[in-house]
Backbone as a chain_set.jsonl record, in Angstrom:
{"seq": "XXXXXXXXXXXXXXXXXXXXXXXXXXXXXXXXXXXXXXXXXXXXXXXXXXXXXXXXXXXXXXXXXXXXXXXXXXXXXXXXXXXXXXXXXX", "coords": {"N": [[83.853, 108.272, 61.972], [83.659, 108.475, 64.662], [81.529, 107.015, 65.076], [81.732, 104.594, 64.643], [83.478, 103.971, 66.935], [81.838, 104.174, 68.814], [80.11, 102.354, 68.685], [81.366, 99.692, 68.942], [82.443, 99.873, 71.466], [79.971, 100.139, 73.037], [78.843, 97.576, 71.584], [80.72, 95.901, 73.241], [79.997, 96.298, 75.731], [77.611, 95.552, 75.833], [78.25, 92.5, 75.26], [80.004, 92.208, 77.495], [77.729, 92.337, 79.362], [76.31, 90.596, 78.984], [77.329, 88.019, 78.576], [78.491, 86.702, 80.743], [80.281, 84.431, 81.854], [82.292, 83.02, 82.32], [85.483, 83.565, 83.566], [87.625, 84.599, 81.597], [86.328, 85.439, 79.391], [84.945, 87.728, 80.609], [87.504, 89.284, 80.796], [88.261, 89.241, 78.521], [86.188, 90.951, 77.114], [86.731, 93.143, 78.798], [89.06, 94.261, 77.849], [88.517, 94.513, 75.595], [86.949, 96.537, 76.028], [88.642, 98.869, 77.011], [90.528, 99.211, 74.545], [88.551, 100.201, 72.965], [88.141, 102.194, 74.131], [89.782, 104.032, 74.129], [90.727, 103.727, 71.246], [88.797, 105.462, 70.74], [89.695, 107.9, 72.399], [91.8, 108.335, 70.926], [90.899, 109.414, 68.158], [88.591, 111.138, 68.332], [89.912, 113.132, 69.797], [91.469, 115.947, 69.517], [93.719, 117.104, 70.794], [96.724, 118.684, 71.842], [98.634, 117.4, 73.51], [97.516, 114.439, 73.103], [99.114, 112.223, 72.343], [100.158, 111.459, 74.309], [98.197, 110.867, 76.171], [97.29, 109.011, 75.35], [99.187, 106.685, 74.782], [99.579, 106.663, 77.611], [96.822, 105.45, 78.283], [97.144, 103.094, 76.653], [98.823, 101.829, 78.149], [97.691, 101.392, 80.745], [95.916, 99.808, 80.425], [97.475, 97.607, 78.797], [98.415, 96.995, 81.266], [96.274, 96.211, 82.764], [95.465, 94.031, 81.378], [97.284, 91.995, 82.007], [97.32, 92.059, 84.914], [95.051, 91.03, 85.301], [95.039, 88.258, 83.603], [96.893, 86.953, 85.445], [95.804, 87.049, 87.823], [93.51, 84.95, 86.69], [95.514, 83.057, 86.607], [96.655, 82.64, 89.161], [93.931, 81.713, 90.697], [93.186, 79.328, 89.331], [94.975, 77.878, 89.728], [95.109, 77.331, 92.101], [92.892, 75.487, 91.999], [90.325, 76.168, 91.434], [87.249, 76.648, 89.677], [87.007, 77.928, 86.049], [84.68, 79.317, 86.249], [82.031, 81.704, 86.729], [79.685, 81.77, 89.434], [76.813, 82.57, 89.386], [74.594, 82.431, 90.512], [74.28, 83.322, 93.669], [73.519, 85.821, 93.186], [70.984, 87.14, 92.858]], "CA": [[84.709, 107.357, 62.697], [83.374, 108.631, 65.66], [80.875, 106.456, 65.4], [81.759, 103.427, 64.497], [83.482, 103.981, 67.977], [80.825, 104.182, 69.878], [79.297, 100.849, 68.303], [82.723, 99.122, 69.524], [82.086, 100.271, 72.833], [78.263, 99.899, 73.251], [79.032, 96.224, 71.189], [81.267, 95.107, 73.853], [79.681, 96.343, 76.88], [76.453, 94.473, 75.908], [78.709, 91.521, 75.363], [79.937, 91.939, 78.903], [77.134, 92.241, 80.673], [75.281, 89.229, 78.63], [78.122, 86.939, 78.501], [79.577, 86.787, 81.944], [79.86, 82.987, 82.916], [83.649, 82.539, 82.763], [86.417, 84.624, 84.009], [88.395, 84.844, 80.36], [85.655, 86.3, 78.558], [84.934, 88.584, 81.211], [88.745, 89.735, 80.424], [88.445, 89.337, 77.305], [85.689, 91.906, 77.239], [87.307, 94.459, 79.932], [90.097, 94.407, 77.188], [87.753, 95.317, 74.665], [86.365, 98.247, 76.458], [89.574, 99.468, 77.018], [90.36, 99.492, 73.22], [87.626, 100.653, 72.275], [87.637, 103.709, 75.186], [91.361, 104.436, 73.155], [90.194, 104.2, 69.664], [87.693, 107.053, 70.919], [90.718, 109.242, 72.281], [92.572, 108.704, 69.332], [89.986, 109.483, 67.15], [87.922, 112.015, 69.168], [90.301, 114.61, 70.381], [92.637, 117.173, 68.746], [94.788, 117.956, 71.896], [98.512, 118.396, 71.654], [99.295, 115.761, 74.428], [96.697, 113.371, 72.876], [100.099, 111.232, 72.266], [100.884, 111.107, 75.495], [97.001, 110.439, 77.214], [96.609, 107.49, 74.239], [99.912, 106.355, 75.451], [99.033, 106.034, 79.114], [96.101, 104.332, 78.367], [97.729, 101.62, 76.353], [100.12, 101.239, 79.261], [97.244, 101.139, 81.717], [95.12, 98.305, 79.404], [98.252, 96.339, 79.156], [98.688, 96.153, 82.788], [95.365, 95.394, 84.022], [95.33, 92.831, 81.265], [98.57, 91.068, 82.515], [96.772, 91.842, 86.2], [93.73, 89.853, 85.242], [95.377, 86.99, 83.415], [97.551, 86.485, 86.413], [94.834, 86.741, 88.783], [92.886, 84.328, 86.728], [96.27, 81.957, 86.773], [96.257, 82.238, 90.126], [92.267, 81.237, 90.879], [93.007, 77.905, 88.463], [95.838, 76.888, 90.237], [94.374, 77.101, 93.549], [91.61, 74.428, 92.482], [89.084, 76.489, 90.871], [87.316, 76.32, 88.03], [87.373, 79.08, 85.473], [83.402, 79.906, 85.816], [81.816, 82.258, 87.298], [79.049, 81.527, 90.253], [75.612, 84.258, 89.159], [73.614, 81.785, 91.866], [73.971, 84.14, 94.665], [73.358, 87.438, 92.997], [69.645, 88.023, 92.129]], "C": [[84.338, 107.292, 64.177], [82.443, 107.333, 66.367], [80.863, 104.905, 65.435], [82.777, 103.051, 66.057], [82.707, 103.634, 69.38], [80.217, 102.629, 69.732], [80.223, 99.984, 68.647], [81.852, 99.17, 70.845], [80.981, 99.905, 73.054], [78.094, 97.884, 72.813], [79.737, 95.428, 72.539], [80.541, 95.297, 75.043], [78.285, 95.594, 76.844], [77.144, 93.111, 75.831], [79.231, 91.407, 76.691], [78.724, 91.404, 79.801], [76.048, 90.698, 80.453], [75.992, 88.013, 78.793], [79.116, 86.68, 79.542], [79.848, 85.416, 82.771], [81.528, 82.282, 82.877], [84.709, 83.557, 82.467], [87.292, 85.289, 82.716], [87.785, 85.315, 79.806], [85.657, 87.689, 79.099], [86.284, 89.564, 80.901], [89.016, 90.348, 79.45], [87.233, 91.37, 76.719], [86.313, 93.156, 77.914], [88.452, 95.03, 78.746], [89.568, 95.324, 76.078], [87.296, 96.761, 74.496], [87.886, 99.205, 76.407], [90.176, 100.139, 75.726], [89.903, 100.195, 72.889], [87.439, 102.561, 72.881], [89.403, 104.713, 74.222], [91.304, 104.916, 71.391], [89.588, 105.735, 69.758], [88.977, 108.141, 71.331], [91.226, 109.503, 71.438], [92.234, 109.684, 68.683], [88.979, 111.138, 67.312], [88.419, 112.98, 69.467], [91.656, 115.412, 69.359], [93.18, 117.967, 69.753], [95.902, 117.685, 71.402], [99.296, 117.613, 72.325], [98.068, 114.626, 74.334], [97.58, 112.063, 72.895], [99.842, 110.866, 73.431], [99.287, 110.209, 76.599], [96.895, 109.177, 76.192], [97.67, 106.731, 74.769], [99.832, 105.796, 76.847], [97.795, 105.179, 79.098], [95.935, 103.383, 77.732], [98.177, 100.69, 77.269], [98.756, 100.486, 80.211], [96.287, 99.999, 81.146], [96.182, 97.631, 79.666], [98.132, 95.843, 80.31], [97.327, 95.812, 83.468], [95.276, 94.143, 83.006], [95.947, 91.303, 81.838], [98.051, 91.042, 84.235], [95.699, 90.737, 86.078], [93.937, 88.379, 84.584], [96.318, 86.258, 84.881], [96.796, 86.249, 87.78], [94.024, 85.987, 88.644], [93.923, 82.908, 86.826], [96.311, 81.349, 88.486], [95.0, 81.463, 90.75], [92.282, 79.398, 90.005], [93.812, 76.976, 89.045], [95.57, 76.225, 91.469], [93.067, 75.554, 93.66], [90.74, 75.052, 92.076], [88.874, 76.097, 89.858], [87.538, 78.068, 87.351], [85.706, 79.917, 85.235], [83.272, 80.882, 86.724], [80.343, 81.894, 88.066], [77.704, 82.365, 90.4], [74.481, 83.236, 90.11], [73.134, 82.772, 93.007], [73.785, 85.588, 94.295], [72.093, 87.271, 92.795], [68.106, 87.44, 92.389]], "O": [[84.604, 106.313, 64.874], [82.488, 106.835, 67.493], [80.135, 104.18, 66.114], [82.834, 101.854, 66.341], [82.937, 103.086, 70.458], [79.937, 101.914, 70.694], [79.569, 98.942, 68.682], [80.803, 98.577, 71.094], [81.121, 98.76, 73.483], [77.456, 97.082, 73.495], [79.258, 94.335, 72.84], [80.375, 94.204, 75.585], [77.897, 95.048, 77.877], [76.484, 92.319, 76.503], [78.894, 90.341, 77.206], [78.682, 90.477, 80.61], [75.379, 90.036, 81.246], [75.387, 86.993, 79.123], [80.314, 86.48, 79.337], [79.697, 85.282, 83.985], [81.814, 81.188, 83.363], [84.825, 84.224, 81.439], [87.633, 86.467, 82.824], [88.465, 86.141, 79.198], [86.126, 88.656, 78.499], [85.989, 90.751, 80.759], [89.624, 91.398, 79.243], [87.589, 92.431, 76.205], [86.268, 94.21, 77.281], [88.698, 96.236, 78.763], [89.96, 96.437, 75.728], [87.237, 97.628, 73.623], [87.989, 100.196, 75.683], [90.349, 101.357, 75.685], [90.525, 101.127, 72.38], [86.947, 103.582, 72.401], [89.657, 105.887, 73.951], [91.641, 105.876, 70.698], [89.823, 106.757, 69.112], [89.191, 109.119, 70.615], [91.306, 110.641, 70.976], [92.911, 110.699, 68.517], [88.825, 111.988, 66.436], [87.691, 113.97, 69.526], [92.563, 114.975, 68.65], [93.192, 119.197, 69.742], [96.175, 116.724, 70.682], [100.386, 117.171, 71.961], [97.704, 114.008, 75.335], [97.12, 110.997, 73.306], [99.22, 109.813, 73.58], [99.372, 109.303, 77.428], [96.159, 108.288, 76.619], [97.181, 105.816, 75.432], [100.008, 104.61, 77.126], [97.729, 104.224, 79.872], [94.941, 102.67, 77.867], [98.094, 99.465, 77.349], [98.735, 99.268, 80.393], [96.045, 99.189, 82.041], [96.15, 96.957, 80.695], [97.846, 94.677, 80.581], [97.261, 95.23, 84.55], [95.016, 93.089, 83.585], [95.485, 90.176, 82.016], [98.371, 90.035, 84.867], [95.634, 89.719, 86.767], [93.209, 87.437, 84.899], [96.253, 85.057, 85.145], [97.125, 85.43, 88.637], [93.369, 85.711, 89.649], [93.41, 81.814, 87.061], [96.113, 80.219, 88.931], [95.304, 80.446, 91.373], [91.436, 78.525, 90.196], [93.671, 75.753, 89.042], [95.715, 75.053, 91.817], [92.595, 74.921, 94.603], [89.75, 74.382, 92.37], [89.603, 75.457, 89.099], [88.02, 79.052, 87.912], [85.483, 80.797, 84.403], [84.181, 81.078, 87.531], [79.536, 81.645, 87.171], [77.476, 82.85, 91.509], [73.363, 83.74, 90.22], [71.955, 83.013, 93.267], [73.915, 86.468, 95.146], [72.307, 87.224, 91.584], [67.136, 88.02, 91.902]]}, "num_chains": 1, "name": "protein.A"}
């Protein structure tokens, strides 16, 4: 199980870094990792406050998701678009 963990993880972070041309994927991905970094505690550890660390990092996924949809509501309303600009990097 471990592993099919890791292929989560390793799956999405190549989908990040290949597929980065509008702000919702990008999200969508960050979300993924997050998941996927959770599945692995789950799954991975045999501590006695494993509840409680799988717990906090549900909480802390939810809220940057609800941070990053609201930061991309903001950016749309303003007049943007929803892409992302890889012109000036490289």
């Amino acid at each position: 199980m471990l592993g099919f963990c890791l292929v989560v993880f390793v799956v999405v972070l190549v989908g990040l870094l290949s597929n980065s041309a509008h702000y919702l994927g990008f999200l969508i991905c960050l979300e993924g990792l997050m998941l996927s970094s959770l599945m692995f505690v789950l799954v991975g550890t045999d501590f006695v406050f494993d509840f409680y660390m799988s717990l906090s990092l549900l909480v802390l996924a939810a809220c940057s998701a609800s941070l990053g949809l609201a930061l991309l509501v903001c950016l749309l309303r303003s007049g943007g678009t929803g892409g992302v600009s890889l012109g000036d990097v490289g």
